[in-house]
Kinemage of the C-alpha trace (Angstrom):
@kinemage 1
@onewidth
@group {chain A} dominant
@subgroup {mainchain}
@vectorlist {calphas} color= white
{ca unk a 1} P -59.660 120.767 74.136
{ca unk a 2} L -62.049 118.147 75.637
{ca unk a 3} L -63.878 117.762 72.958
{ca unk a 4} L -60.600 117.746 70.262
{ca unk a 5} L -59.348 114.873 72.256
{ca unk a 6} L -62.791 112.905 72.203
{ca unk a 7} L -62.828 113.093 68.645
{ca unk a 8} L -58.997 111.629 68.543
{ca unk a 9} L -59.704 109.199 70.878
{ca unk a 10} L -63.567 108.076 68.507
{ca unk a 11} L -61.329 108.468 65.006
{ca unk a 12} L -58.418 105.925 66.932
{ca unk a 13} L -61.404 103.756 67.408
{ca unk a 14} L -62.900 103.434 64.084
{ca unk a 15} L -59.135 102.892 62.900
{ca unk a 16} L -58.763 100.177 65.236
{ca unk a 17} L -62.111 98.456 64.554
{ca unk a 18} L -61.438 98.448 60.723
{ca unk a 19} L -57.553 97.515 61.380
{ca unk a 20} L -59.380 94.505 63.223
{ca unk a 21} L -61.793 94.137 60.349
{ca unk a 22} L -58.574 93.594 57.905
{ca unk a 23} L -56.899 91.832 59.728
{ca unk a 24} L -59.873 89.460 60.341
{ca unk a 25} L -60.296 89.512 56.425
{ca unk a 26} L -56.711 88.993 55.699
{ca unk a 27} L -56.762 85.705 58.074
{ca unk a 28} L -59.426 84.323 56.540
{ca unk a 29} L -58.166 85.041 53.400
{ca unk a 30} L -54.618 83.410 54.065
{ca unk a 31} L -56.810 80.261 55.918
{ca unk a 32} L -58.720 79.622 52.808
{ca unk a 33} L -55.527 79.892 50.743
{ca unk a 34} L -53.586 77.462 52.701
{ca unk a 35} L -56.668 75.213 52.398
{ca unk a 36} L -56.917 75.618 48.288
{ca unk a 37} L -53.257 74.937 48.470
{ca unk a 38} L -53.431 71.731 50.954
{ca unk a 39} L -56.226 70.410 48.543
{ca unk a 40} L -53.997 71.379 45.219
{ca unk a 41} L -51.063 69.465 46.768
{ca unk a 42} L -53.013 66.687 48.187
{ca unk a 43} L -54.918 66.159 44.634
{ca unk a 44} L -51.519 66.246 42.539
{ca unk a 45} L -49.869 63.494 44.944
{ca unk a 46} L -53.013 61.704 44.165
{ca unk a 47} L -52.881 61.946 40.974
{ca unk a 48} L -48.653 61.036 41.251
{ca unk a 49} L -49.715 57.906 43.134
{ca unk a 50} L -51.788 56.989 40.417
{ca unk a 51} L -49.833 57.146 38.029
{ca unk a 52} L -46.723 55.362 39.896
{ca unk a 53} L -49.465 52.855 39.909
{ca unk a 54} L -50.646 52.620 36.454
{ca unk a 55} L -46.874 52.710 35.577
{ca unk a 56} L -45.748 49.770 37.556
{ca unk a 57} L -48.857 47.666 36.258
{ca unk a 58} L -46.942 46.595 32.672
{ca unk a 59} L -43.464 45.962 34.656
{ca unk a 60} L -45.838 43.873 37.198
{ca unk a 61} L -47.586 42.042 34.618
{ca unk a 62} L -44.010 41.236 32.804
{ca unk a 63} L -42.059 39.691 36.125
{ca unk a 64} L -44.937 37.172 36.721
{ca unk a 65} L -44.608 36.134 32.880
{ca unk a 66} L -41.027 35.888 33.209
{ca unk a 67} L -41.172 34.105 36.478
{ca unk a 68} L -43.867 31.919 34.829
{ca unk a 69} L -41.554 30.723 32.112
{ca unk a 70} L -38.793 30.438 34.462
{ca unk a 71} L -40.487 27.979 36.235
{ca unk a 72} L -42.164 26.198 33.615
{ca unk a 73} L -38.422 25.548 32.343
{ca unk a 74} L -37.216 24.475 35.628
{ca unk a 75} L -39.625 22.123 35.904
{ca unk a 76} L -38.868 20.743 32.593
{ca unk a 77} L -35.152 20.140 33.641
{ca unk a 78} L -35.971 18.498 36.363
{ca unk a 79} L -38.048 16.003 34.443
{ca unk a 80} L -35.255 15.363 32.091
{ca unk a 81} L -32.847 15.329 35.018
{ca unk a 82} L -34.974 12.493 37.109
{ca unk a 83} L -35.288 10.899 33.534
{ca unk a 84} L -31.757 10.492 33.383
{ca unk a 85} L -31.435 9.910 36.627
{ca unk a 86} L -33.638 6.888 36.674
{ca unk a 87} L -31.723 5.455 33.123
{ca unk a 88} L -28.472 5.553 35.049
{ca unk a 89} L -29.983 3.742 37.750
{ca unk a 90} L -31.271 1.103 35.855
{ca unk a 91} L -27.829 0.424 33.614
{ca unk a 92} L -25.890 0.424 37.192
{ca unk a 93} L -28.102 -2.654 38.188
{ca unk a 94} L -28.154 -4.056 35.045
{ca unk a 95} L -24.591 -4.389 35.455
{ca unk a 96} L -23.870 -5.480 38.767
{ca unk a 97} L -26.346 -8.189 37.545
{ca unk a 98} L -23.990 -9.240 34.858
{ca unk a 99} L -20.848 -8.760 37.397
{ca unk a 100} L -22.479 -10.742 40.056
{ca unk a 101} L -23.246 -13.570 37.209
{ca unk a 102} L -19.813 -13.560 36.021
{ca unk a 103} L -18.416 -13.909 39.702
{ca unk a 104} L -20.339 -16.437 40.611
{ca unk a 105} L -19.017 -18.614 37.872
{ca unk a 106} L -16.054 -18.343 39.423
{ca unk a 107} L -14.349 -20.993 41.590
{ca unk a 108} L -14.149 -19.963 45.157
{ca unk a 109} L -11.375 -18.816 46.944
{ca unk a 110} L -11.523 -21.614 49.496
{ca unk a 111} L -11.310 -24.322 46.695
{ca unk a 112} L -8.329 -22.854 45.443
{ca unk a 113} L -5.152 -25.127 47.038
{ca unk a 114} L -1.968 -22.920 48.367
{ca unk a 115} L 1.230 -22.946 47.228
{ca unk a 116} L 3.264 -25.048 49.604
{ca unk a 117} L 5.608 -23.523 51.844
{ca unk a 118} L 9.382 -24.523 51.680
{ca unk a 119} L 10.416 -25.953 55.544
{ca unk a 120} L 12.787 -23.685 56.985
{ca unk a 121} L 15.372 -26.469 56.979
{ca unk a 122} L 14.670 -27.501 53.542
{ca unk a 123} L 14.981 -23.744 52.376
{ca unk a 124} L 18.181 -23.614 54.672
{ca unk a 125} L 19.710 -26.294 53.045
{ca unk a 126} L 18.974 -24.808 49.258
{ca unk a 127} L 20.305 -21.828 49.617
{ca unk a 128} L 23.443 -23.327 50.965
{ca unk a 129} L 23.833 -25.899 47.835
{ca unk a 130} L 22.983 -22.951 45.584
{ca unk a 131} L 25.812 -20.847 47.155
{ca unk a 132} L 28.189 -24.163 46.643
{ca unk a 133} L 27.043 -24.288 43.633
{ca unk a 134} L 27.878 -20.713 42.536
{ca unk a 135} L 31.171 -20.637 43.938
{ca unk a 136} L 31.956 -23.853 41.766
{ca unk a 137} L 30.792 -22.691 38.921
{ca unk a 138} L 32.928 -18.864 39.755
{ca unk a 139} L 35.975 -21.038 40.588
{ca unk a 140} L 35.705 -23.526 37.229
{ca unk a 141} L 35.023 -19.691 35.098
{ca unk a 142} L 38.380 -18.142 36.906
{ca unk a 143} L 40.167 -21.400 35.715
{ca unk a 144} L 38.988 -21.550 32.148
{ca unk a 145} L 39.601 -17.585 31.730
{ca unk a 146} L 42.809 -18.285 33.352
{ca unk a 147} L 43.752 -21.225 30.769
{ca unk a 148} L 42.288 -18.930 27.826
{ca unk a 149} L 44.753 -16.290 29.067
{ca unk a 150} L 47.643 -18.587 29.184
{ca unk a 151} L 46.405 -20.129 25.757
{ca unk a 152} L 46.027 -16.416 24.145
{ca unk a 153} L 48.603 -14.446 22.271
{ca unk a 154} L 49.804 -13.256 25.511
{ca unk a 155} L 51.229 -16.789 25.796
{ca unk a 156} L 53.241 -16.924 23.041
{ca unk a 157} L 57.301 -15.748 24.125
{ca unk a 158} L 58.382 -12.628 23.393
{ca unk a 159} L 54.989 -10.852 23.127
{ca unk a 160} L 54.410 -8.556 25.701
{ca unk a 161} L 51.682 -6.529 27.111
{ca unk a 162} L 52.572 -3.917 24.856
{ca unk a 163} L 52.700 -6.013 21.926
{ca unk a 164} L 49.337 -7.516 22.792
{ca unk a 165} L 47.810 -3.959 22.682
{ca unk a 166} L 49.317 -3.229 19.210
{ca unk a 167} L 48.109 -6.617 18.031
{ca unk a 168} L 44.669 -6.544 19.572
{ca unk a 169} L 44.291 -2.568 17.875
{ca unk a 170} L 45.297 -4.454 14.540
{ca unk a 171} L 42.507 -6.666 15.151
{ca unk a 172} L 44.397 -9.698 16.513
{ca unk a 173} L 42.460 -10.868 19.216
{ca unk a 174} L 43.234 -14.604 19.390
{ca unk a 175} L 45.768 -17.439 18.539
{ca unk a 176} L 43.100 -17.891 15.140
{ca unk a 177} L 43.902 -14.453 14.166
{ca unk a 178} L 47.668 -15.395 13.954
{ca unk a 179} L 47.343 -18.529 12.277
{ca unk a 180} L 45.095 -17.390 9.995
{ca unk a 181} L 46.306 -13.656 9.461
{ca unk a 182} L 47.822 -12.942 5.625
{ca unk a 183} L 51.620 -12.436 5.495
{ca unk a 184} L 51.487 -9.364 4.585
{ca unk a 185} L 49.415 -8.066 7.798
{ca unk a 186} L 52.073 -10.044 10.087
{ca unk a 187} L 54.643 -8.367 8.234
{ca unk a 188} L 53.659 -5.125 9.824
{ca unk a 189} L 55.079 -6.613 12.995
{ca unk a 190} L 58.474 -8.005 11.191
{ca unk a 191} L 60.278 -5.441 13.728
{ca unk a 192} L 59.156 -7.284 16.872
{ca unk a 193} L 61.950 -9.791 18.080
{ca unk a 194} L 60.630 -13.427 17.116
{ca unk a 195} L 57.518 -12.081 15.346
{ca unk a 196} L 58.764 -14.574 12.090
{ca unk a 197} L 57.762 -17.693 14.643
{ca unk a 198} L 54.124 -16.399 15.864
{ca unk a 199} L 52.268 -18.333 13.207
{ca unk a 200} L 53.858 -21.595 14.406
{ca unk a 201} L 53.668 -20.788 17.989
{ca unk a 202} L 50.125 -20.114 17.789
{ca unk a 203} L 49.548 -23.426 16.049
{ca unk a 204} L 51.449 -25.265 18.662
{ca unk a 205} L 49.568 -23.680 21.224
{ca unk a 206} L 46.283 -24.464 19.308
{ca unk a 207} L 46.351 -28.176 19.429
């Protein structure tokens, strides 16, 4: 039995020693692996990078011609726009020349001689004859319309203000109208008391 279990205990040994041996292997294995891989990865972002570069050169190069152009063109306006500018300037001052000529051919305002002012009195006093003045003339036009009333066809007897209105819608509008009226227009009226003795009325009250 002793020496069975010597011979287990040798054979575990071996196992163990070669179990170590593999395992040893295996790790060194897996470390180099993991190293090939780190390099493979490190080598393709590399070569990523590069490319990202080499890509980005063209759209590089093309910004900094557009920019180029964009500024060339800016600066170009802005020429043209001081150009301008300046033009502007000049034809303002040019004519404020001309308008300070022209002004100073004018006569001052100092030499010019105000209007005289109207005394309060004086002004008192004109508008008071004006308002005489306007009630005359109101008081002589209510006295003529009021003898051109009494003169009018109204005046004549028997002619009423009815009568009037017919006469005045037959176009008689004055003592003319009667006197010089045809017969037969009068004789439209023939049924109006005295109408026969308008014409000479109106001729009496003509002269």
């Amino acid at each position: 039995m002793g020496k069975t279990s010597k011979k287990i205990d040798k054979k575990v040994s071996q196992v163990k020693e070669l179990s170590n041996d593999l395992l040893k292997d295996i790790n060194k294995k897996v470390t180099s692996t993991k190293k090939d891989l780190q390099k493979q990865v490190d080598d393709l972002t590399a070569q990523v990078n590069e490319l990202r570069e080499e890509a980005t050169k063209p759209a590089t190069k093309w910004l900094k011609k557009i920019e180029k152009q964009y500024q060339k063109q800016l600066n170009k306006q802005q020429k043209e726009f001081e150009e301008r500018a300046e033009a502007l300037l000049e034809t303002k001052n040019k004519l404020v020349g001309q308008l300070e000529d022209a002004l100073s051919k004018l006569p001052l305002a100092d030499k010019i001689m105000p209007a005289p002012k109207t005394p309060a009195k004086k002004a008192k006093a004109t508008v008071k004859k004006a308002a005489t003045t306007a009630k005359a003339k109101a008081s002589t036009a209510t006295k003529k319309a009021t003898g051109a009333a009494k003169s009018g066809i109204s005046s004549m007897k028997g002619v009423g203000p009815a009568t009037v209105k017919k006469l005045n819608a037959a176009g008689f509008n004055s003592l003319e109208d009667i006197v010089n009226a045809p017969a037969d227009k009068l004789a439209e009226f023939k049924s109006v008391r005295g109408s026969d003795s308008w014409v000479e009325q109106a001729k009496e009250l003509l002269k």
